[in-house]
N, C-alpha and C positions, 0 to 999 in steps of 0.2 A: 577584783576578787582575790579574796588571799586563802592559799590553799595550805593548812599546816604536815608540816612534814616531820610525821614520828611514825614511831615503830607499836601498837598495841602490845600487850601481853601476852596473849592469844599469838599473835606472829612471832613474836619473841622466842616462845615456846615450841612452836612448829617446829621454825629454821633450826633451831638446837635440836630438836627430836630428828631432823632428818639428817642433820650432822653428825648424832651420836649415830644412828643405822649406819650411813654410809661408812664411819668409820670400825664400827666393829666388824662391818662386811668386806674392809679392806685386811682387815687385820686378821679375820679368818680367814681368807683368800691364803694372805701372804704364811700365815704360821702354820696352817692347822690342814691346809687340803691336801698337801701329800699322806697324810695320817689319816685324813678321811677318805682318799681312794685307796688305800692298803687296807683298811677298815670294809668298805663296800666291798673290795675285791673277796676279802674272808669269807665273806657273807656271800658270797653269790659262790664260791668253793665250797661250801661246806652246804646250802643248797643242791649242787651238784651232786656232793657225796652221797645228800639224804635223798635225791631222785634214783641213782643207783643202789641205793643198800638194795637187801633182798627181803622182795613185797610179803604179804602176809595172805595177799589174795590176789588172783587174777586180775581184777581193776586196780591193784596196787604197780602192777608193770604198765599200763598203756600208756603214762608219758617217757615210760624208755625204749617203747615199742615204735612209739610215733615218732622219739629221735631218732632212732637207729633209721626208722623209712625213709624221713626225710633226709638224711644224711646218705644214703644208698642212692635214693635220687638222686638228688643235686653233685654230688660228690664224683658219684661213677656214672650212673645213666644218661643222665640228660651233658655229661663233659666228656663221655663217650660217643655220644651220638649215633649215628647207621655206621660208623666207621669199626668197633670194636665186634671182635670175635667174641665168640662163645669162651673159650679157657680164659681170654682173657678179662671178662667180665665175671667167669665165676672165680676167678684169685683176684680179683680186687674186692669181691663180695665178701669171700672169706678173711681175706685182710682186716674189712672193715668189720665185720661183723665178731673177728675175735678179740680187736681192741676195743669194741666197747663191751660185747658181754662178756670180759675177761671180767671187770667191775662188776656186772651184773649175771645172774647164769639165769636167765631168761630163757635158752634152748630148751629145758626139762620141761619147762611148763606147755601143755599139747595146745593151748589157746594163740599162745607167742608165738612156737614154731609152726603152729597153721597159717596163723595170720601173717607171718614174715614169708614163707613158701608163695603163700598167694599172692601176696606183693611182688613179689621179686618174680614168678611166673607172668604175670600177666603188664607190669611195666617193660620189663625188660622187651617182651613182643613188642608193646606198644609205642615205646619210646626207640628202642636199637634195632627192632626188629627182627632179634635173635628168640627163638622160642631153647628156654629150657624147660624140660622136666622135674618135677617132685623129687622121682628118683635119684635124679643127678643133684639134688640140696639136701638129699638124706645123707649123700654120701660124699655132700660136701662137710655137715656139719658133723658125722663122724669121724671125719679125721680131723678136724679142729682139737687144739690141745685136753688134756684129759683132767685137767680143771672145768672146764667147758662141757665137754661131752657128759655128759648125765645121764642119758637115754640109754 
């Protein structure tokens, strides 16, 4: 039996198509991906910026509500654990809570500051085991700076 040994067109064709890919994928790799993660990165800043401008309506802040929560969680609560005192968890609340709504002024709006109050009441029991009061985050968040304070 004789078996002929050639290359069709059709393979021909292939082999060069997946030569020209792998080499334009080489060559974006090597030229072009520091300019496209400084590019992505823009984009994902400037995203940022338009989750913090200021909303136009109350469902316009619940994804900077739910960053700020989960951020108070994981940040302070649950890295605080039963170990952290009361002052000490509400100046790390306040910390946290005037670097990000210094960007956004979320405090004014009575839907935000209920719903953050209620948060931060009822984890902090749950997770540190420390109960604060209402009264003691009204009078947290009035003395946060006076860009902030609105109320």
């Amino acid at each position: 039996m004789h078996m002929d040994n050639y290359i069709t067109y059709k393979d021909l064709l292939l082999i060069a198509g997946v030569l020209i890919i792998l080499y334009a994928l080489f060559k974006f790799i090597r030229v072009y991906w520091l300019e496209f993660l400084e590019r992505l990165n823009r984009k994902v800043e400037v995203y940022e910026s338009e989750l913090f401008a200021q909303p136009q309506t109350e469902d316009d802040f619940l994804p900077a509500l739910e960053k700020l929560i989960n951020d108070i969680r994981f940040h302070i609560l649950v890295k605080a654990g039963k170990t952290a005192t009361k002052e000490q968890l509400l100046e790390a609340i306040a910390e946290r809570v005037a670097a990000q709504v210094a960007n956004y002024d979320g405090l004014h709006h009575p839907a935000f500051r209920y719903a953050l109050n209620n948060y931060i009441i009822h984890h902090t029991e749950n997770i540190c085991g420390v109960q604060i009061e209402e009264a003691e985050l009204e009078a947290l968040w009035e003395g946060l700076p006076r860009k902030i304070k609105t109320l």
